[in-house]
N, C-alpha and C positions, 0 to 999 in steps of 0.2 A: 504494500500500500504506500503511496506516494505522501510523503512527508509536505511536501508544497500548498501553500497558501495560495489563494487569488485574491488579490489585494482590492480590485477594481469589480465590482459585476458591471460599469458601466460598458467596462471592457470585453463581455462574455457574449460570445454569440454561439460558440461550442466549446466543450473542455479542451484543453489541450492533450496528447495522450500520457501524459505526464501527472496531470490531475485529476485520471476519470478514478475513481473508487470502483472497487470489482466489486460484482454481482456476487451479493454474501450469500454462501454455499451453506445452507439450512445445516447439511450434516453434522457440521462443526457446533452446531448449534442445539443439539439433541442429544438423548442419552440413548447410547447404541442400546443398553440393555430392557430400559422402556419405553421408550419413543415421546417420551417428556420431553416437552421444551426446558432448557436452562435458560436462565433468567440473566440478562446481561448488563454489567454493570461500570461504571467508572468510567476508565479510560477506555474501554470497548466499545460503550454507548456511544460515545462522543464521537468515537472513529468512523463508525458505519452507518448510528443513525443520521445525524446533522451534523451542517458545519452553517455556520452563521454567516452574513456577509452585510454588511449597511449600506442603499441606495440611496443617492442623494433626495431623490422624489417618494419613493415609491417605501423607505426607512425600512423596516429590520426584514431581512428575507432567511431564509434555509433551505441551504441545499438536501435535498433528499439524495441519497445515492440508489443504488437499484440493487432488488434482494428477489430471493423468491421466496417462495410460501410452500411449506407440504401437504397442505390442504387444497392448493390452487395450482393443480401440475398444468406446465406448459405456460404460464405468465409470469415474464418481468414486471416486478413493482418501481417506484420510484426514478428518478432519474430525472428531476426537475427542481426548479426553484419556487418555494410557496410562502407566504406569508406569514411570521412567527406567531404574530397576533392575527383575529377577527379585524375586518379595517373598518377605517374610521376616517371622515371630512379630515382634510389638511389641514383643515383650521381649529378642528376638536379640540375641546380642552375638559378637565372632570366637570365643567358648569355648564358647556355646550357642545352639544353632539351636531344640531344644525347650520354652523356659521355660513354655510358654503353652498348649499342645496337646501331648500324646504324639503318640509316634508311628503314625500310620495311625487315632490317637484321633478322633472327630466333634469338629468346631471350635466347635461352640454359638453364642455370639455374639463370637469373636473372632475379630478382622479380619486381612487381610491387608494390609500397610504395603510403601514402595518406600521405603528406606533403603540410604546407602553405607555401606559400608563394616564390615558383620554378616553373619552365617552367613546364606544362605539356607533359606527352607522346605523340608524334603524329607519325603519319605513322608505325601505325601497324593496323596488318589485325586480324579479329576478332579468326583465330584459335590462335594466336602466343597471341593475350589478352588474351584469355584463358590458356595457359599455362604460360606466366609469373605470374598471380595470382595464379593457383596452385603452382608456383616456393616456394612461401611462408608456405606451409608443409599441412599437414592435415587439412580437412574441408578449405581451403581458396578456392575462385572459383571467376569467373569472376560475376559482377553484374548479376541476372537474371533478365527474363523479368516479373516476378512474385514478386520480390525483387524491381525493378522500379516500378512496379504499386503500391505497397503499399506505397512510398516513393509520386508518385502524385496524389493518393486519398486520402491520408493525408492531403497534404496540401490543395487540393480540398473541401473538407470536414472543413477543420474549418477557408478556406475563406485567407491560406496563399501562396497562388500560390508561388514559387520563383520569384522573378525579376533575370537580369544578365546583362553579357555583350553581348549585341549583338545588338550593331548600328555599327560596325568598326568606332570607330574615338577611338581619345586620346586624352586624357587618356581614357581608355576604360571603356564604358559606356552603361547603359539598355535606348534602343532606345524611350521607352514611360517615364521613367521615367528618364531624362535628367542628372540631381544633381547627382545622385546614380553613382560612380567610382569608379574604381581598378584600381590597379600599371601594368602599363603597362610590358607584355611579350615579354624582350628585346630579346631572344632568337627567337623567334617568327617573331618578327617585323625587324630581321635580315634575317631571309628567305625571306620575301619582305617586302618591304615597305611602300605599302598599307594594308599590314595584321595592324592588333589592337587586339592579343589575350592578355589576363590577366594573373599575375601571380595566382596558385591555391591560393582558401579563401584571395583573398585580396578588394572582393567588401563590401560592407555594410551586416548585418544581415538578411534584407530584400529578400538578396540573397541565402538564407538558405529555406530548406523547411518547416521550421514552423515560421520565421522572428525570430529567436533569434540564440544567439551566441553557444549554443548548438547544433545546427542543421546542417544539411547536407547538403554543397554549391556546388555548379555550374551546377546544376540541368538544367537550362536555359542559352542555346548558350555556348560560348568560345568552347564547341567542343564538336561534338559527339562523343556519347558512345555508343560502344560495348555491347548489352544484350543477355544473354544466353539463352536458349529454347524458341524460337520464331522465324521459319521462314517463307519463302514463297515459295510455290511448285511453278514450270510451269505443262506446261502443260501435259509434256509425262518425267514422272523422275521415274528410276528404281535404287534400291538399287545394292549395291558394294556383296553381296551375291555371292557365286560360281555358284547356280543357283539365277538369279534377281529377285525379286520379283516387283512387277507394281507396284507403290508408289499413281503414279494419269496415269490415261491415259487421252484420248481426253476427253478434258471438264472437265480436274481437274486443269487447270490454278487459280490460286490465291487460293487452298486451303492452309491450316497451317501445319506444323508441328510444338505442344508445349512439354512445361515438360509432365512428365509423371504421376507426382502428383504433389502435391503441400507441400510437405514438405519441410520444411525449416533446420531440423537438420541434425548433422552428419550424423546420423545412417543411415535416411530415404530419403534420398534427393535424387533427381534423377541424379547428377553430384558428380563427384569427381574426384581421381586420380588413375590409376588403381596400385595394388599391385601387379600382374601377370600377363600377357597373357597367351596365348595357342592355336593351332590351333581349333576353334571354340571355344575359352570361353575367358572374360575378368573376372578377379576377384580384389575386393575391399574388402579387411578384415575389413576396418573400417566401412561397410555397415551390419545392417541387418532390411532387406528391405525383406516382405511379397511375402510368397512361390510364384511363376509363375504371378504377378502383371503385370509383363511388357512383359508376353507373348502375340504378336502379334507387338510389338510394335518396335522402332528401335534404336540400339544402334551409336552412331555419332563419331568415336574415335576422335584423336589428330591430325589425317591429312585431316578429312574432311572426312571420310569412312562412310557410311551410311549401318550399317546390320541390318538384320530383325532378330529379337529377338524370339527364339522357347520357350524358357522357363527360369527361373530362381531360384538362391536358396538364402538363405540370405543374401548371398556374392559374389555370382558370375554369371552373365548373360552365357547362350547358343545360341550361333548367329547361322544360318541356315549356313552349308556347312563345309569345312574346314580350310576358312581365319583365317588368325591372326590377330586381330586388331592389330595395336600400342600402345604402353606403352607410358601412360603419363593422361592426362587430358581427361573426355569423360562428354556426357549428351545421357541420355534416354527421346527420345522424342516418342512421340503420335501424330497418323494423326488425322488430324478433317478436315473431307470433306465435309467443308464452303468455298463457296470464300471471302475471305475477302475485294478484292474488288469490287464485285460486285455492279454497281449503281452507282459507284466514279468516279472521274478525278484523277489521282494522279497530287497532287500538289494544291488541294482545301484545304478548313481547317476544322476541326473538329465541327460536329453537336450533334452526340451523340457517344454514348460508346455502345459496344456490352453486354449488361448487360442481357441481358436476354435470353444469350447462355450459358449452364452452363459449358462447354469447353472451352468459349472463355472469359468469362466475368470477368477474374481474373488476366489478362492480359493490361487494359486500351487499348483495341485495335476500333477504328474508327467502327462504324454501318454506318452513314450516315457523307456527309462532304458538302459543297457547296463555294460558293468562297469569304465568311465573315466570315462563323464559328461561332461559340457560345462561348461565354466569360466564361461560364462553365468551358471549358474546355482550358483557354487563348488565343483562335482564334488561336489557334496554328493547324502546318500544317501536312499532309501525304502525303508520295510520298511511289510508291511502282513502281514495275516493276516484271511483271511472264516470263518474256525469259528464265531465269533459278533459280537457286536454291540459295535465298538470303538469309541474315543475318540482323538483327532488328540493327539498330542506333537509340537512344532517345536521345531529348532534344535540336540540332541544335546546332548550331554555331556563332561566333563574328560578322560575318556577314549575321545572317538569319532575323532579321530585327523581327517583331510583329511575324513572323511564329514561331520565336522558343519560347520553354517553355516544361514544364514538360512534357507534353503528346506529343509533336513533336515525329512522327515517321515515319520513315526513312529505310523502306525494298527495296533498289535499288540496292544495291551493293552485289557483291558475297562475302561469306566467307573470302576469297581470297585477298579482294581490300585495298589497304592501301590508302590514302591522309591525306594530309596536314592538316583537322580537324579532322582525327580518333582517338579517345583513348577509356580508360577504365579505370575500378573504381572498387575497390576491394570489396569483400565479405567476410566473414566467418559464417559457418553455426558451431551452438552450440551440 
Protein backbone atom coordinates (compact mmCIF):
# COMPACT_ATOMS: atom_id res chain seq x y z
CA UNK A 1 0.00 0.00 0.00
CA UNK A 2 1.32 3.27 -1.12
CA UNK A 3 2.45 5.41 1.76
CA UNK A 4 1.62 8.84 -0.58
CA UNK A 5 -0.51 11.66 0.24
CA UNK A 6 -2.56 13.81 -2.27
CA UNK A 7 -2.01 17.15 -1.06
CA UNK A 8 -4.57 18.81 -3.79
CA UNK A 9 -8.16 17.10 -4.63
CA UNK A 10 -8.24 20.23 -6.76
CA UNK A 11 -5.72 18.46 -8.59
CA UNK A 12 -7.55 14.86 -8.86
CA UNK A 13 -9.14 13.91 -11.98
CA UNK A 14 -7.78 10.06 -11.57
CA UNK A 15 -5.36 8.41 -8.88
CA UNK A 16 -2.08 8.23 -9.83
CA UNK A 17 -0.99 4.43 -9.86
CA UNK A 18 1.05 5.36 -7.14
CA UNK A 19 -1.97 6.34 -4.89
CA UNK A 20 -4.65 3.94 -5.96
CA UNK A 21 -5.24 1.66 -2.58
CA UNK A 22 -5.85 -2.01 -3.49
CA UNK A 23 -9.05 -3.63 -3.45
CA UNK A 24 -9.14 -5.02 0.24
CA UNK A 25 -9.18 -8.82 -0.03
CA UNK A 26 -12.01 -9.99 2.49
CA UNK A 27 -9.98 -13.10 3.30
CA UNK A 28 -7.44 -11.38 5.40
CA UNK A 29 -10.26 -10.02 6.84
CA UNK A 30 -12.17 -13.23 8.28
CA UNK A 31 -11.46 -16.04 10.54
CA UNK A 32 -10.48 -19.09 8.38
CA UNK A 33 -11.98 -21.32 11.16
CA UNK A 34 -15.52 -19.49 11.27
CA UNK A 35 -16.09 -17.24 8.79
CA UNK A 36 -16.57 -14.37 11.23
CA UNK A 37 -15.74 -11.13 10.30
CA UNK A 38 -12.66 -9.54 12.46
CA UNK A 39 -13.30 -6.23 13.45
CA UNK A 40 -10.74 -3.68 12.22
CA UNK A 41 -9.06 -1.20 14.10
CA UNK A 42 -6.48 1.67 14.46
CA UNK A 43 -4.19 2.16 12.10
CA UNK A 44 -5.81 -0.45 9.75
CA UNK A 45 -9.04 1.42 9.63
CA UNK A 46 -7.51 4.49 8.62
CA UNK A 47 -5.44 2.80 5.98
CA UNK A 48 -8.36 1.12 3.99
CA UNK A 49 -11.24 2.80 5.11
CA UNK A 50 -10.61 6.67 4.41
CA UNK A 51 -8.23 9.04 3.83
CA UNK A 52 -9.49 12.76 4.30
CA UNK A 53 -8.78 15.57 1.99
CA UNK A 54 -10.04 19.48 2.29
CA UNK A 55 -11.72 21.38 -0.87
CA UNK A 56 -11.50 24.73 -1.13
CA UNK A 57 -15.41 24.96 -2.14
CA UNK A 58 -16.95 21.90 -1.69
CA UNK A 59 -14.70 21.53 2.45
CA UNK A 60 -14.10 18.14 4.11
CA UNK A 61 -14.32 15.20 1.55
CA UNK A 62 -13.17 11.14 1.93
CA UNK A 63 -11.75 9.06 -0.17
CA UNK A 64 -13.37 5.68 -0.19
CA UNK A 65 -11.00 3.09 -1.57
CA UNK A 66 -12.43 -0.11 -3.01
CA UNK A 67 -13.04 -3.49 -1.18
CA UNK A 68 -15.25 -6.26 -1.69
CA UNK A 69 -17.95 -7.88 0.37
CA UNK A 70 -18.42 -11.85 0.83
CA UNK A 71 -21.88 -11.49 0.88
CA UNK A 72 -21.86 -9.51 -2.42
CA UNK A 73 -19.74 -11.80 -4.99
CA UNK A 74 -18.64 -10.27 -8.17
CA UNK A 75 -18.83 -6.34 -6.84
CA UNK A 76 -16.36 -3.79 -6.20
CA UNK A 77 -17.35 -1.34 -3.45
CA UNK A 78 -15.90 2.11 -3.12
CA UNK A 79 -13.45 3.84 -5.19
CA UNK A 80 -14.71 7.48 -4.95
CA UNK A 81 -14.76 10.74 -3.06
CA UNK A 82 -17.91 11.48 -0.74
CA UNK A 83 -18.62 13.99 1.63
CA UNK A 84 -17.45 13.56 5.58
CA UNK A 85 -20.60 15.35 6.69
CA UNK A 86 -24.59 15.47 5.57
CA UNK A 87 -24.15 19.07 3.40
CA UNK A 88 -25.06 22.17 4.38
CA UNK A 89 -25.69 26.07 2.42
CA UNK A 90 -22.11 27.72 2.27
CA UNK A 91 -23.24 30.18 4.32
CA UNK A 92 -24.67 27.78 7.24
CA UNK A 93 -23.87 28.59 10.51
CA UNK A 94 -25.43 26.57 14.02
CA UNK A 95 -28.31 29.70 13.94
CA UNK A 96 -28.87 29.22 10.18
CA UNK A 97 -29.33 26.54 7.86
CA UNK A 98 -31.10 28.84 5.03
CA UNK A 99 -28.70 31.87 4.30
CA UNK A 100 -28.20 30.99 0.70
CA UNK A 101 -31.44 29.19 -0.61
CA UNK A 102 -35.01 29.38 0.86
CA UNK A 103 -36.71 26.81 1.79
CA UNK A 104 -37.96 24.04 -0.95
CA UNK A 105 -36.50 27.49 -3.07
CA UNK A 106 -34.60 26.12 -6.64
CA UNK A 107 -30.63 26.21 -5.71
CA UNK A 108 -29.47 28.11 -9.04
CA UNK A 109 -25.98 27.95 -8.95
CA UNK A 110 -25.39 27.25 -5.34
CA UNK A 111 -23.49 24.53 -4.13
CA UNK A 112 -23.79 22.19 -1.73
CA UNK A 113 -20.52 22.19 0.91
CA UNK A 114 -19.57 19.14 3.72
CA UNK A 115 -18.62 21.38 6.78
CA UNK A 116 -18.42 20.41 10.71
CA UNK A 117 -19.98 21.76 12.71
CA UNK A 118 -23.39 24.03 10.81
CA UNK A 119 -26.86 23.51 10.42
CA UNK A 120 -27.49 21.00 7.87
CA UNK A 121 -29.46 21.57 4.47
CA UNK A 122 -33.10 20.71 4.85
CA UNK A 123 -36.11 21.19 2.75
CA UNK A 124 -34.81 20.26 -0.53
CA UNK A 125 -36.39 17.81 -2.88
CA UNK A 126 -34.02 15.27 -4.37
CA UNK A 127 -33.91 16.82 -8.11
CA UNK A 128 -32.77 20.50 -6.69
CA UNK A 129 -29.92 17.94 -4.27
CA UNK A 130 -28.96 16.97 -7.37
CA UNK A 131 -28.10 19.97 -8.92
CA UNK A 132 -26.63 21.81 -6.00
CA UNK A 133 -24.00 19.02 -5.89
CA UNK A 134 -23.23 19.28 -9.52
CA UNK A 135 -23.24 23.21 -8.72
CA UNK A 136 -19.73 22.22 -7.48
CA UNK A 137 -18.18 21.74 -11.21
CA UNK A 138 -17.10 18.44 -12.90
CA UNK A 139 -17.52 15.00 -11.60
CA UNK A 140 -19.38 16.37 -8.34
CA UNK A 141 -22.84 14.57 -8.18
CA UNK A 142 -25.26 13.90 -5.52
CA UNK A 143 -24.57 10.76 -3.19
CA UNK A 144 -25.55 7.56 -5.18
CA UNK A 145 -27.32 4.78 -4.05
CA UNK A 146 -24.34 2.46 -5.19
CA UNK A 147 -21.84 5.14 -3.26
CA UNK A 148 -24.32 4.40 0.07
CA UNK A 149 -24.11 0.92 -0.13
CA UNK A 150 -20.43 0.68 -0.13
CA UNK A 151 -20.40 3.25 2.79
CA UNK A 152 -22.88 0.60 4.87
CA UNK A 153 -21.34 -2.69 3.85
CA UNK A 154 -18.38 -1.36 5.08
CA UNK A 155 -19.18 -0.79 8.16
CA UNK A 156 -21.38 -3.97 8.18
CA UNK A 157 -18.44 -5.95 7.32
CA UNK A 158 -15.89 -5.19 9.83
CA UNK A 159 -18.67 -4.85 12.70
CA UNK A 160 -18.78 -0.72 12.78
CA UNK A 161 -22.28 0.19 12.02
CA UNK A 162 -22.40 4.08 12.72
CA UNK A 163 -24.30 5.19 15.92
CA UNK A 164 -26.13 8.91 15.77
CA UNK A 165 -28.55 11.15 16.70
CA UNK A 166 -31.80 9.82 16.71
CA UNK A 167 -33.64 9.78 20.03
CA UNK A 168 -34.88 13.76 19.65
CA UNK A 169 -33.95 14.92 23.01
CA UNK A 170 -30.98 17.31 24.04
CA UNK A 171 -28.45 17.54 23.65
CA UNK A 172 -28.95 15.26 20.82
CA UNK A 173 -28.38 11.96 21.26
CA UNK A 174 -28.19 7.95 19.74
CA UNK A 175 -31.24 6.43 21.39
CA UNK A 176 -29.45 2.95 22.29
CA UNK A 177 -26.47 4.38 23.16
CA UNK A 178 -27.51 7.11 25.64
CA UNK A 179 -23.70 8.81 26.78
CA UNK A 180 -22.99 9.32 22.93
CA UNK A 181 -23.81 13.44 22.09
CA UNK A 182 -23.71 16.20 19.62
CA UNK A 183 -24.12 20.13 19.83
CA UNK A 184 -27.37 20.74 19.41
CA UNK A 185 -28.86 22.25 15.99
CA UNK A 186 -29.93 25.76 17.15
CA UNK A 187 -31.07 26.59 13.76
CA UNK A 188 -33.14 23.50 13.77
CA UNK A 189 -34.40 23.55 17.01
CA UNK A 190 -35.65 27.18 16.13
CA UNK A 191 -38.05 25.72 13.40
CA UNK A 192 -39.67 23.80 16.46
CA UNK A 193 -39.14 23.18 19.44
CA UNK A 194 -39.54 19.61 19.85
CA UNK A 195 -37.07 19.05 16.97
CA UNK A 196 -33.23 17.90 18.52
CA UNK A 197 -31.25 17.90 15.12
CA UNK A 198 -27.35 18.04 15.47
CA UNK A 199 -24.96 20.24 14.38
CA UNK A 200 -23.00 18.26 11.02
CA UNK A 201 -19.78 15.97 12.76
CA UNK A 202 -20.23 17.11 16.10
CA UNK A 203 -21.24 13.51 17.68
CA UNK A 204 -18.45 11.00 18.96
CA UNK A 205 -16.38 8.98 16.36
CA UNK A 206 -18.52 6.15 16.96
CA UNK A 207 -20.66 8.15 14.66
CA UNK A 208 -18.52 7.60 11.65
CA UNK A 209 -18.70 4.64 9.43
CA UNK A 210 -15.70 2.94 10.57
CA UNK A 211 -15.65 4.47 14.45
CA UNK A 212 -12.63 6.77 13.84
CA UNK A 213 -12.02 10.31 13.32
CA UNK A 214 -11.28 9.75 9.60
CA UNK A 215 -14.47 8.51 8.78
CA UNK A 216 -17.68 9.47 7.37
CA UNK A 217 -20.46 10.93 9.83
CA UNK A 218 -24.01 11.17 10.03
CA UNK A 219 -24.74 8.14 8.21
CA UNK A 220 -27.48 7.21 11.05
CA UNK A 221 -30.75 9.65 11.74
CA UNK A 222 -30.33 13.63 12.17
CA UNK A 223 -31.72 13.51 8.44
CA UNK A 224 -32.31 12.00 5.59
CA UNK A 225 -30.56 11.70 2.46
CA UNK A 226 -31.13 12.16 -0.82
CA UNK A 227 -29.56 8.96 -3.01
CA UNK A 228 -29.03 8.88 -6.63
CA UNK A 229 -30.18 5.98 -9.19
CA UNK A 230 -32.48 4.19 -7.12
CA UNK A 231 -36.13 4.32 -7.55
CA UNK A 232 -39.45 2.88 -7.36
CA UNK A 233 -41.91 2.38 -10.21
CA UNK A 234 -45.98 2.14 -9.75
CA UNK A 235 -47.65 0.44 -11.39
CA UNK A 236 -48.76 1.88 -14.83
CA UNK A 237 -45.40 4.72 -15.46
CA UNK A 238 -44.76 5.77 -19.01
CA UNK A 239 -41.77 7.78 -20.10
CA UNK A 240 -41.66 11.66 -21.16
CA UNK A 241 -40.75 10.36 -24.89
CA UNK A 242 -42.79 12.07 -27.82
CA UNK A 243 -43.93 8.60 -28.43
CA UNK A 244 -44.19 6.87 -24.57
CA UNK A 245 -42.80 4.11 -24.03
CA UNK A 246 -44.41 1.57 -21.02
CA UNK A 247 -41.80 1.64 -18.21
CA UNK A 248 -44.18 -1.04 -16.01
CA UNK A 249 -47.61 -1.78 -16.96
CA UNK A 250 -50.33 -3.64 -14.80
CA UNK A 251 -48.30 -5.75 -12.37
CA UNK A 252 -45.03 -3.74 -12.51
CA UNK A 253 -45.82 -1.93 -9.06
CA UNK A 254 -42.71 -1.90 -6.85
CA UNK A 255 -40.23 -2.75 -9.66
CA UNK A 256 -36.72 -0.50 -9.62
CA UNK A 257 -35.21 1.78 -11.68
CA UNK A 258 -31.04 1.61 -10.96
CA UNK A 259 -27.69 3.11 -12.22
CA UNK A 260 -26.83 1.84 -15.37
CA UNK A 261 -23.42 0.51 -14.34
CA UNK A 262 -21.65 0.71 -11.61
CA UNK A 263 -18.83 2.84 -12.37
CA UNK A 264 -17.63 5.09 -10.07
CA UNK A 265 -15.35 7.50 -12.40
CA UNK A 266 -15.45 10.48 -14.32
CA UNK A 267 -15.39 9.03 -17.46
CA UNK A 268 -17.65 6.05 -16.91
CA UNK A 269 -20.27 6.84 -14.41
CA UNK A 270 -23.78 6.84 -15.36
CA UNK A 271 -24.45 10.63 -13.95
CA UNK A 272 -23.06 13.86 -14.57
CA UNK A 273 -23.67 17.33 -15.96
CA UNK A 274 -24.63 17.73 -19.33
CA UNK A 275 -22.39 19.99 -21.76
CA UNK A 276 -25.01 20.31 -24.46
CA UNK A 277 -28.58 19.46 -25.39
CA UNK A 278 -30.34 19.19 -28.42
CA UNK A 279 -33.58 18.03 -29.71
CA UNK A 280 -33.20 14.25 -29.03
CA UNK A 281 -29.43 14.11 -27.62
CA UNK A 282 -27.90 15.05 -24.34
CA UNK A 283 -24.08 15.23 -24.54
CA UNK A 284 -21.39 15.17 -21.70
CA UNK A 285 -17.70 15.74 -23.20
CA UNK A 286 -16.24 14.62 -19.87
CA UNK A 287 -17.93 11.20 -20.58
CA UNK A 288 -16.42 8.27 -22.57
CA UNK A 289 -18.75 5.74 -21.75
CA UNK A 290 -18.81 2.32 -24.13
CA UNK A 291 -20.53 2.60 -27.78
CA UNK A 292 -24.74 1.88 -27.28
CA UNK A 293 -24.29 0.48 -23.21
CA UNK A 294 -27.24 2.26 -22.38
CA UNK A 295 -29.21 1.47 -25.32
CA UNK A 296 -32.73 0.51 -24.10
CA UNK A 297 -32.39 2.12 -21.10
CA UNK A 298 -33.53 5.76 -19.69
CA UNK A 299 -32.16 8.85 -19.40
CA UNK A 300 -33.70 11.17 -16.08
CA UNK A 301 -32.70 14.97 -16.96
CA UNK A 302 -32.70 17.93 -14.20
CA UNK A 303 -36.41 18.31 -14.01
CA UNK A 304 -37.49 14.98 -13.57
CA UNK A 305 -37.86 13.99 -17.40
CA UNK A 306 -37.62 10.28 -17.95
CA UNK A 307 -36.59 9.37 -21.95
CA UNK A 308 -36.00 6.10 -23.34
CA UNK A 309 -32.44 5.98 -24.48
CA UNK A 310 -32.17 4.53 -28.54
CA UNK A 311 -28.47 4.48 -28.59
CA UNK A 312 -25.38 6.13 -27.43
CA UNK A 313 -21.70 7.23 -28.40
CA UNK A 314 -18.84 8.01 -25.95
CA UNK A 315 -20.26 11.29 -25.12
CA UNK A 316 -23.56 11.65 -25.97
CA UNK A 317 -26.99 9.66 -25.33
CA UNK A 318 -29.91 9.59 -28.25
CA UNK A 319 -33.35 9.65 -26.46
CA UNK A 320 -36.28 8.22 -28.71
CA UNK A 321 -38.33 11.21 -30.59
CA UNK A 322 -37.46 14.81 -30.68
CA UNK A 323 -37.52 16.23 -26.94
CA UNK A 324 -34.92 18.33 -25.50
CA UNK A 325 -33.85 17.25 -22.31
CA UNK A 326 -32.75 20.03 -19.97
CA UNK A 327 -29.34 21.34 -19.38
CA UNK A 328 -27.95 20.63 -16.10
CA UNK A 329 -27.51 17.55 -13.99
CA UNK A 330 -28.97 13.86 -15.32
CA UNK A 331 -28.58 9.99 -14.29
CA UNK A 332 -28.88 6.94 -16.61
CA UNK A 333 -30.84 4.49 -15.09
CA UNK A 334 -31.96 0.70 -15.98
CA UNK A 335 -35.28 -1.02 -15.32
CA UNK A 336 -35.11 -4.21 -13.30
CA UNK A 337 -38.43 -5.92 -13.34
CA UNK A 338 -38.23 -7.04 -9.53
CA UNK A 339 -40.69 -5.95 -7.01
CA UNK A 340 -38.84 -4.89 -4.57
CA UNK A 341 -41.51 -5.00 -2.28
CA UNK A 342 -42.91 -7.96 -2.74
CA UNK A 343 -43.75 -10.05 0.63
CA UNK A 344 -43.14 -6.72 2.87
CA UNK A 345 -45.13 -4.34 5.17
CA UNK A 346 -43.53 -1.17 4.55
CA UNK A 347 -42.55 0.19 7.63
CA UNK A 348 -41.13 -3.43 9.12
CA UNK A 349 -37.29 -3.76 9.58
CA UNK A 350 -34.70 -5.33 7.74
CA UNK A 351 -34.09 -9.28 7.59
CA UNK A 352 -31.96 -9.68 4.68
CA UNK A 353 -30.27 -7.95 1.63
CA UNK A 354 -31.11 -8.78 -1.96
CA UNK A 355 -27.60 -10.26 -2.57
CA UNK A 356 -28.31 -12.78 -4.75
CA UNK A 357 -29.95 -10.51 -7.40
CA UNK A 358 -27.08 -9.52 -9.41
CA UNK A 359 -29.06 -6.18 -10.54
CA UNK A 360 -30.01 -5.59 -7.36
CA UNK A 361 -27.60 -6.76 -4.89
CA UNK A 362 -25.05 -3.77 -5.20
CA UNK A 363 -27.55 -1.43 -3.84
CA UNK A 364 -28.12 -2.69 0.08
CA UNK A 365 -31.69 -2.93 -0.96
CA UNK A 366 -34.22 -5.08 1.73
CA UNK A 367 -35.16 -9.03 0.35
CA UNK A 368 -37.05 -9.89 3.30
CA UNK A 369 -38.09 -7.55 6.58
CA UNK A 370 -40.59 -8.51 9.44
CA UNK A 371 -41.22 -6.24 12.58
CA UNK A 372 -37.72 -6.97 14.74
CA UNK A 373 -35.27 -7.17 11.88
CA UNK A 374 -31.82 -8.46 12.14
CA UNK A 375 -29.17 -6.78 13.98
CA UNK A 376 -27.01 -7.52 10.66
CA UNK A 377 -28.26 -5.08 9.29
CA UNK A 378 -29.03 -2.56 12.70
CA UNK A 379 -32.93 -3.49 12.88
CA UNK A 380 -33.10 -0.71 10.84
CA UNK A 381 -36.33 0.11 8.95
CA UNK A 382 -38.01 0.29 5.06
CA UNK A 383 -40.90 2.08 4.03
CA UNK A 384 -41.75 2.39 0.56
CA UNK A 385 -44.92 3.38 -1.23
CA UNK A 386 -45.69 2.21 -5.42
CA UNK A 387 -48.64 5.04 -6.02
CA UNK A 388 -46.19 6.72 -8.13
CA UNK A 389 -42.67 7.22 -9.01
CA UNK A 390 -40.30 7.65 -5.95
CA UNK A 391 -36.87 8.67 -4.94
CA UNK A 392 -34.58 6.52 -2.39
CA UNK A 393 -33.91 8.60 1.30
CA UNK A 394 -31.17 6.57 3.50
CA UNK A 395 -30.29 6.42 6.95
CA UNK A 396 -33.44 8.21 8.86
CA UNK A 397 -33.73 10.89 11.13
CA UNK A 398 -33.22 12.72 14.84
CA UNK A 399 -36.38 11.39 15.50
CA UNK A 400 -36.48 7.60 13.96
CA UNK A 401 -35.75 6.02 17.14
CA UNK A 402 -33.73 2.13 16.79
CA UNK A 403 -35.23 2.36 12.89
CA UNK A 404 -32.77 4.49 11.76
CA UNK A 405 -29.08 3.44 10.63
CA UNK A 406 -27.08 2.98 7.71
CA UNK A 407 -29.27 0.67 5.74
CA UNK A 408 -32.77 2.72 6.70
CA UNK A 409 -34.43 3.03 3.54
CA UNK A 410 -36.89 5.29 2.74
CA UNK A 411 -38.77 5.02 -1.13
CA UNK A 412 -42.09 7.02 -0.09
CA UNK A 413 -41.77 10.26 -1.23
CA UNK A 414 -41.78 11.80 -4.90
CA UNK A 415 -38.63 13.38 -6.40
CA UNK A 416 -40.43 16.38 -5.94
CA UNK A 417 -41.16 16.38 -1.87
CA UNK A 418 -39.14 18.50 0.36
CA UNK A 419 -39.44 18.36 4.46
CA UNK A 420 -38.08 19.28 7.27
CA UNK A 421 -35.44 16.03 7.60
CA UNK A 422 -34.49 16.01 3.78
CA UNK A 423 -31.00 16.65 2.78
CA UNK A 424 -27.82 15.60 0.93
CA UNK A 425 -24.36 14.66 0.82
CA UNK A 426 -21.99 15.34 -1.77
CA UNK A 427 -19.93 13.10 -4.07
CA UNK A 428 -17.01 13.30 -6.42
CA UNK A 429 -16.21 10.71 -8.97
CA UNK A 430 -12.30 10.48 -9.95
Amino acid sequence: MADKKISALDALTTLASDDVLPVVDVSDLTGAATGTTKKMTGDVIRAYSAINYEHSTAGSMVYIPKFTHPDVAGVTFGGFMVGKYPASQPNATADDDNPDVADGAAVGVVPATSRPGVAPWRYINFLRARSACANLGVGWHLISAFEWASLALWSQLMGTQPHGNNANVNPPADVTYTDEIAILDRAGNARNAGWYPSLTGTGPVTWAHNHDASGVFGLNGNMWEWNDGLMLCPANLNDDSDTPHVITGAGGAGYALVLSNLEVSLTKSPYGASTAVAAGSLTDTNKVWTVNEFTGHFLYDVLGNLYYIDSNTATALTIDGASTPTTGAYTVLKLVSTDITAGMVSGNRILTLRNADADLKPFAIPATADGTGSATYGNDAYYFSTTSLRAALRGGYWGYGTQAGVFALYVLYSPSSVGSAFSLRVCRAL
